[in-house]
C-alpha positions in Angstrom: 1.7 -54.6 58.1 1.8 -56.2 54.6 4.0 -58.6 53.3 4.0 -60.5 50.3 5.5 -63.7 48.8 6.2 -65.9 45.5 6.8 -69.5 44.5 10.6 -70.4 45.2 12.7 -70.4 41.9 15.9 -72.1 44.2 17.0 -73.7 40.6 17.9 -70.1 39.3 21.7 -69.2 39.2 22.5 -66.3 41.1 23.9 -64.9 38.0 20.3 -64.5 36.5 18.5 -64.2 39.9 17.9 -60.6 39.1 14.9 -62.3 36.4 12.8 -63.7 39.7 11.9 -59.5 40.2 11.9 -58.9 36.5 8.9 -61.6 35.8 7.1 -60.4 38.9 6.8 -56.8 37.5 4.7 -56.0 34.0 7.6 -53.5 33.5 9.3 -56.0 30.7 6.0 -56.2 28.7 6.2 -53.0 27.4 9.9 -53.0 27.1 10.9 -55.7 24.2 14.3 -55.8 25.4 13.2 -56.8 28.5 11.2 -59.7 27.4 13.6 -60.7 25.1 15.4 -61.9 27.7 12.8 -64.3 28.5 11.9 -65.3 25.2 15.9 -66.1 24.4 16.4 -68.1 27.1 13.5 -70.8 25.1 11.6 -69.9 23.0 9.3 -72.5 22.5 8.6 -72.1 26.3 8.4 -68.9 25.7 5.3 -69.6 23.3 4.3 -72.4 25.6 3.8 -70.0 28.6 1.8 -67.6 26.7 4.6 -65.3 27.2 3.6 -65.8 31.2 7.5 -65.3 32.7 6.5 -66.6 35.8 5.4 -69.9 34.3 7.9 -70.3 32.1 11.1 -70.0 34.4 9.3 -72.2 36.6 9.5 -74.4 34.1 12.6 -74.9 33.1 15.2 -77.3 33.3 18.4 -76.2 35.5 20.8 -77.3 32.8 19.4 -74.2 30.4 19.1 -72.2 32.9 23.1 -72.5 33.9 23.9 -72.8 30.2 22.7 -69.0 29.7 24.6 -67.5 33.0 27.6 -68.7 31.3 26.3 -67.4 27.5 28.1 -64.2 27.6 26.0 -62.7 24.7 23.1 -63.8 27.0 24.7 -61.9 30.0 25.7 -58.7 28.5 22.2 -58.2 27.2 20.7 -59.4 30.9 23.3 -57.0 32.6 21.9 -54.0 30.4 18.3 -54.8 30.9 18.8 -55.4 35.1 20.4 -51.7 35.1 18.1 -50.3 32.8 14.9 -52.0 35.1 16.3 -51.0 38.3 17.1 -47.5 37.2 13.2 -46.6 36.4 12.4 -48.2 39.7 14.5 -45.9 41.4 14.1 -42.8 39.2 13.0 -39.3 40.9 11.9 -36.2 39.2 9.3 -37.5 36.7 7.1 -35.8 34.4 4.4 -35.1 37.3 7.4 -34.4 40.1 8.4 -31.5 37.2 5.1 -30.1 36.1 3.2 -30.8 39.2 5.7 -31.2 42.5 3.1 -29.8 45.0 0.7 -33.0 44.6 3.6 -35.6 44.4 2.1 -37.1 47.7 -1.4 -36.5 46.1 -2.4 -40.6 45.2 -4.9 -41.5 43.3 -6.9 -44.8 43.9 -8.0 -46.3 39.9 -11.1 -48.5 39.7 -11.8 -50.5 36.8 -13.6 -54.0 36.2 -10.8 -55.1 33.5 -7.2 -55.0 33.0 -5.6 -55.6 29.4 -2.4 -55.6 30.8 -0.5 -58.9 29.3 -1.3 -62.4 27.8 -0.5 -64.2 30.9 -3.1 -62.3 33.3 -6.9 -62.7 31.7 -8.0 -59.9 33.4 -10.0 -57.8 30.3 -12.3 -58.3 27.5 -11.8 -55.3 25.4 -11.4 -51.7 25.1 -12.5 -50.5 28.9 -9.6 -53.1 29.4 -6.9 -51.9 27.4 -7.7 -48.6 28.3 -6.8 -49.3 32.0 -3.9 -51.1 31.4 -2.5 -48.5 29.0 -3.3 -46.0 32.0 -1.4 -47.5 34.4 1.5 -47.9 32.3 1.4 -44.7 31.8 1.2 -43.6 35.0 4.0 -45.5 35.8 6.3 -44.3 33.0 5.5 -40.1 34.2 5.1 -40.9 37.6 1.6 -40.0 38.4 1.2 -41.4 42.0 -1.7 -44.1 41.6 -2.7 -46.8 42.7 -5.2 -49.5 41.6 -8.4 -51.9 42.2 -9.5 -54.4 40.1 -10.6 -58.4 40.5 -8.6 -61.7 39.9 -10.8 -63.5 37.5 -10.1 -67.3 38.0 -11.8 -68.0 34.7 -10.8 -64.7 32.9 -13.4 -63.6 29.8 -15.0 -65.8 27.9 -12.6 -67.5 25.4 -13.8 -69.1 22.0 -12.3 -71.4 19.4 -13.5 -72.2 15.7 -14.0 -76.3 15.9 -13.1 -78.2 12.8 -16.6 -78.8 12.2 -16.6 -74.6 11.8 -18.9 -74.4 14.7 -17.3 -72.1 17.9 -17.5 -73.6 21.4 -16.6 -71.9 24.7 -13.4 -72.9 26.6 -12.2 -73.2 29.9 -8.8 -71.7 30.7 -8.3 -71.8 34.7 -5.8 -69.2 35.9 -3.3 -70.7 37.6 -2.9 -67.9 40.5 0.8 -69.7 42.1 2.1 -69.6 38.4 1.4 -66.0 36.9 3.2 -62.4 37.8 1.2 -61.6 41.3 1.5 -62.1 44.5 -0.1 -62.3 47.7 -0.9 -60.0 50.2 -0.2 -60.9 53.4 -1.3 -60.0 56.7 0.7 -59.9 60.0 0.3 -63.1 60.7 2.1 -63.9 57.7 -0.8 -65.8 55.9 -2.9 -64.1 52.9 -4.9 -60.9 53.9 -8.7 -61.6 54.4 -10.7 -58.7 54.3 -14.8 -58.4 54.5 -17.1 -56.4 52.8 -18.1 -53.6 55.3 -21.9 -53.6 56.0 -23.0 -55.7 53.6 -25.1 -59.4 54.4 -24.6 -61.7 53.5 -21.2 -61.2 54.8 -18.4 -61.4 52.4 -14.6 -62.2 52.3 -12.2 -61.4 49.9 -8.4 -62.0 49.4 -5.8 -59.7 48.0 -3.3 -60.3 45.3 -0.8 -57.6 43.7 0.7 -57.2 40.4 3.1 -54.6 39.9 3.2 -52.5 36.8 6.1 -50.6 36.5 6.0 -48.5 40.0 2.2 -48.7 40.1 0.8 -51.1 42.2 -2.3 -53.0 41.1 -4.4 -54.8 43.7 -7.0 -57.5 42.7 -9.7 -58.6 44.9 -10.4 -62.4 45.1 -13.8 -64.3 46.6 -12.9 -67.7 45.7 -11.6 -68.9 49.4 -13.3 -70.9 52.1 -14.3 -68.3 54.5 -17.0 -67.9 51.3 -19.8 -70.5 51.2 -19.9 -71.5 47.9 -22.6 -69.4 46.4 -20.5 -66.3 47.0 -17.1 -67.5 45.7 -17.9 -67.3 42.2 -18.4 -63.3 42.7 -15.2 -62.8 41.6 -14.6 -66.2 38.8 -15.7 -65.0 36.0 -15.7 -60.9 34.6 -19.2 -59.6 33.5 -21.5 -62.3 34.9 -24.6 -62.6 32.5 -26.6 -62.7 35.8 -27.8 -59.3 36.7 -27.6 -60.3 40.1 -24.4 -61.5 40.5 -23.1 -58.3 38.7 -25.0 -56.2 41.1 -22.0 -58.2 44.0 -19.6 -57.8 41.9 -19.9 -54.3 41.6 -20.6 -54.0 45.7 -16.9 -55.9 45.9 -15.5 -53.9 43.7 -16.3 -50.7 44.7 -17.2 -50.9 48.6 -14.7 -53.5 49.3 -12.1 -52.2 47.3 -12.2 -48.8 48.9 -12.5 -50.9 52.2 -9.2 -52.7 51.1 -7.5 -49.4 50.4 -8.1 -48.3 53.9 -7.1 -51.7 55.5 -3.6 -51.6 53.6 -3.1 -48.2 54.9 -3.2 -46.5 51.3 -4.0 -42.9 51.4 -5.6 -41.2 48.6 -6.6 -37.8 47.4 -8.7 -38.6 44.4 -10.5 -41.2 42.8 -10.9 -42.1 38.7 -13.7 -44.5 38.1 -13.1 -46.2 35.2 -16.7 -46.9 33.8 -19.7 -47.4 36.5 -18.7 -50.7 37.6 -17.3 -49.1 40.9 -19.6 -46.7 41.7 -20.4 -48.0 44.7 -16.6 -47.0 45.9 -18.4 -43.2 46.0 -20.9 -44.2 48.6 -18.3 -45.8 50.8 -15.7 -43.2 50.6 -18.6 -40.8 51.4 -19.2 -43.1 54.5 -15.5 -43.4 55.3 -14.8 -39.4 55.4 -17.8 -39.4 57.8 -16.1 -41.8 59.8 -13.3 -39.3 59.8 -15.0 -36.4 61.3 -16.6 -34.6 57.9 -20.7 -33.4 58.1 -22.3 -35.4 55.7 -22.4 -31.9 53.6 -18.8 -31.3 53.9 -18.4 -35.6 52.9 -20.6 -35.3 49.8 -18.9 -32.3 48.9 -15.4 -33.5 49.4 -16.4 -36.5 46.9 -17.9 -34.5 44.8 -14.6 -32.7 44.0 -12.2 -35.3 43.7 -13.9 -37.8 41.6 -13.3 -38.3 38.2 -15.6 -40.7 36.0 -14.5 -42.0 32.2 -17.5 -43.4 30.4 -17.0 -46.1 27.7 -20.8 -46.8 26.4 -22.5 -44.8 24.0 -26.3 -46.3 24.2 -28.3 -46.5 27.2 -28.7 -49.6 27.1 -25.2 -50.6 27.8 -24.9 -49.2 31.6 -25.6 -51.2 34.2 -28.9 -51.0 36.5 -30.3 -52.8 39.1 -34.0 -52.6 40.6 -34.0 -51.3 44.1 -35.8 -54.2 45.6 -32.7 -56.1 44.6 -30.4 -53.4 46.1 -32.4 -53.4 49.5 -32.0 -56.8 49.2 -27.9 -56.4 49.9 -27.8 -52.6 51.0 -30.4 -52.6 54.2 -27.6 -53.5 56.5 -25.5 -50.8 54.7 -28.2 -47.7 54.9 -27.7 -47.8 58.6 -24.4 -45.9 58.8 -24.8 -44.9 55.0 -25.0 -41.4 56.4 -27.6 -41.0 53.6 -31.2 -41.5 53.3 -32.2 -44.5 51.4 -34.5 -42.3 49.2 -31.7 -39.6 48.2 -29.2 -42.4 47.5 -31.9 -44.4 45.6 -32.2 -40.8 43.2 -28.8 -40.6 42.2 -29.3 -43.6 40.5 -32.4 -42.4 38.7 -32.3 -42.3 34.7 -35.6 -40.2 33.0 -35.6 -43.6 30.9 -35.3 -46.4 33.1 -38.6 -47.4 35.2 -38.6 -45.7 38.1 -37.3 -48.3 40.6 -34.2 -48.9 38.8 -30.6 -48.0 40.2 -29.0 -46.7 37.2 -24.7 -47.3 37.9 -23.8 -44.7 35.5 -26.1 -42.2 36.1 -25.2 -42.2 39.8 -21.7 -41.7 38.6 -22.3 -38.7 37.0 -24.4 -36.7 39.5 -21.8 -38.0 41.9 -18.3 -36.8 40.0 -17.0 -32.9 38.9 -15.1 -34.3 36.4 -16.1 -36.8 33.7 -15.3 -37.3 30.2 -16.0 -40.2 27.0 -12.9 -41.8 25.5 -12.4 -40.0 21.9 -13.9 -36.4 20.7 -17.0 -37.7 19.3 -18.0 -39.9 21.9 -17.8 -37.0 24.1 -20.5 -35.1 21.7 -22.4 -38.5 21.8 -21.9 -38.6 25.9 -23.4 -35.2 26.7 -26.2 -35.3 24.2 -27.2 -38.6 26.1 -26.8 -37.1 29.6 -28.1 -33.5 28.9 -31.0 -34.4 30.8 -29.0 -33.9 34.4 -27.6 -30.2 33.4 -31.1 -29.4 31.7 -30.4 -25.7 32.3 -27.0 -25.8 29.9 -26.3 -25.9 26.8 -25.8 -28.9 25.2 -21.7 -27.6 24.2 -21.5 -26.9 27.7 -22.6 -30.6 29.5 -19.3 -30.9 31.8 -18.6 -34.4 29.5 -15.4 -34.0 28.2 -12.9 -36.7 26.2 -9.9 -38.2 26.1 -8.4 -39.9 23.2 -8.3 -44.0 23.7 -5.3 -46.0 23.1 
């Protein structure tokens, strides 16, 4: 059903054509060998292309590009790389197939608002970032079956400079979707999958795009087309919106299209990892979806319940996202119809003992709505259950099911 396809690189010698499926995977960025063989071929283009492999063999001239196929320095180390790249593609028995070979068809769908996965693709602003794209190169390197969601930021993060007057100004650094490693996803009909928002008005369209890291598959979700009016295509420009209600549709993308777009693509998954509250959403639609499927609304909720897993990044309160619920009505009414759930019980998953009382609290939902979650080093694991003891008030504050994992 999907397909997907890449700018033409017809000025490539066969004898290097093997680097067209190299600069389309994130595989070489973590292998210095492997972009080496970029950065050798020029490296001021190299520098030029913010180490963007895509870009830069786009870029140049045929005469270099013939001049390496007949470098044979340049060709051993190419020839050693190609094997070495398409032997972990191919690879069986990993770490998981060894330790865990009854779940090797057990996926797991990733959700996360940020991807620090290389210079070329903006996709992160800091830790929560790096954190994800660590993950999924990890994932890819033990072969934990995953796959991931995340958004194709146009305008990345916010980017700063120093002027020479010593004053910093904001910049504007467009990404240039045709000319970085992803591609799109495309539908039957051969043109780029459109997919809508289930339930949600205004209606809302989103594109797919897919960067591969390694063997995991990453797909980012992308408003800015023309099936959008204007107003809505900026949903997905720009990560972390400073406008509380344009984060409040970025986070319905994310999470209920995303899990939408995981069921359009035919993706099957066992469990889900939220990767901070961004997503949370992506619980109330795969509680919708199992309904769908033939589960009570007990047996749905329950079935959620047990395969979700939540990392939070944020130690103060005031660092997690919330919404009022007049502004969640304002896009959810459509949606409470086949929620499955009252609007009243969904509404109280949100609630935090500090927030007013008509406030949708992201993490907080999170949390009653995952068996597993834990903070990203030891202590903030201390610091995340002594925040959240309120929800387990009958434990002990040791025994808050919080647990951690060690960043980076």
């Amino acid at each position: 059903m999907i397909g997907i396809r890449w700018i033409d690189f017809d000025h490539i010698p066969d004898r290097l054509s093997g680097l067209i499926d190299l600069s389309y995977n994130l595989w070489s960025s973590w292998h210095p060998e492997a972009w080496l063989l970029f950065k050798n071929l020029n490296r001021q283009g190299w520098k030029e292309s913010i180490h963007n492999p895509v870009r830069m063999l786009q870029e140049l001239p045929p005469e270099l590009l013939e001049a390496a196929a007949s470098n044979v320095e340049y060709t051993n180390h190419y020839d050693a790389v190609i094997a070495k790249f398409q032997r972990y593609m191919l690879a069986k028995n990993q770490w998981f197939d060894e330790y865990y070979p009854e779940h090797q068809h057990h996926k797991i769908a990733y959700f996360s608002a940020e991807y620090g996965l290389q210079h070329s693709l903006p996709l992160y602003a800091g830790g929560l970032g790096f954190l994800a794209g660590d993950h999924l190169k990890e994932c890819s390197d033990i072969g934990i079956p995953l796959v991931a969601i995340g958004f194709m930021y146009s305008d990345g993060y916010l980017h700063q400079r120093i002027r020479n007057d010593g004053w910093q100004e904001d910049v504007e650094e467009k990404l240039d979707r045709d000319n970085a490693p992803v591609k799109r996803v495309l539908g039957r009909d051969g043109n780029q999958l459109i997919l809508q928002v289930p339930f949600i008005a205004p209606q809302i369209h989103f594109a797919l795009w897919r960067v591969d890291i390694g063997r995991v598959i990453l797909y980012l979700i992308d408003t800015e087309i023309e099936q959008n009016p204007p107003h809505l295509r900026n949903i997905s420009s720009r990560l972390y919106s400073s406008i509380n209600e344009m984060r409040l549709l970025q986070e319905i993308v994310l999470g209920i299209g995303g899990t939408h777009a995981l069921k359009s693509l035919g993706v099957k998954y066992t469990a889900i990892h939220l990767n901070e509250g961004h997503a949370a959403f992506a619980l109330i639609e795969r509680y919708r979806q199992k309904i769908e499927d033939g589960l009570t609304p007990e047996e749905a909720l329950k079935h959620v319940y047990n395969t979700t897993l939540f990392t939070t990044h944020t130690p103060v309160p005031a660092g997690h996202d919330k919404f009022p619920h007049w502004m969640i009505d304002k896009y959810f009414n459509a949606y409470y119809a086949g929620m499955h759930m009252s609007r009243d019980d969904f509404l109280k998953k949100g609630q935090h003992i500090e927030d007013p009382p008509d406030t949708f609290n992201m993490a907080a939902f999170c949390l009653r709505m995952a068996a597993y979650a834990n903070g990203v080093s030891e202590k903030h694991g201390e610091v995340a259950r002594r925040m959240w003891h309120f929800l387990w008030p009958e434990r002990k504050l040791d025994e808050v099911p919080i647990g951690s994992v060690t960043n980076g």
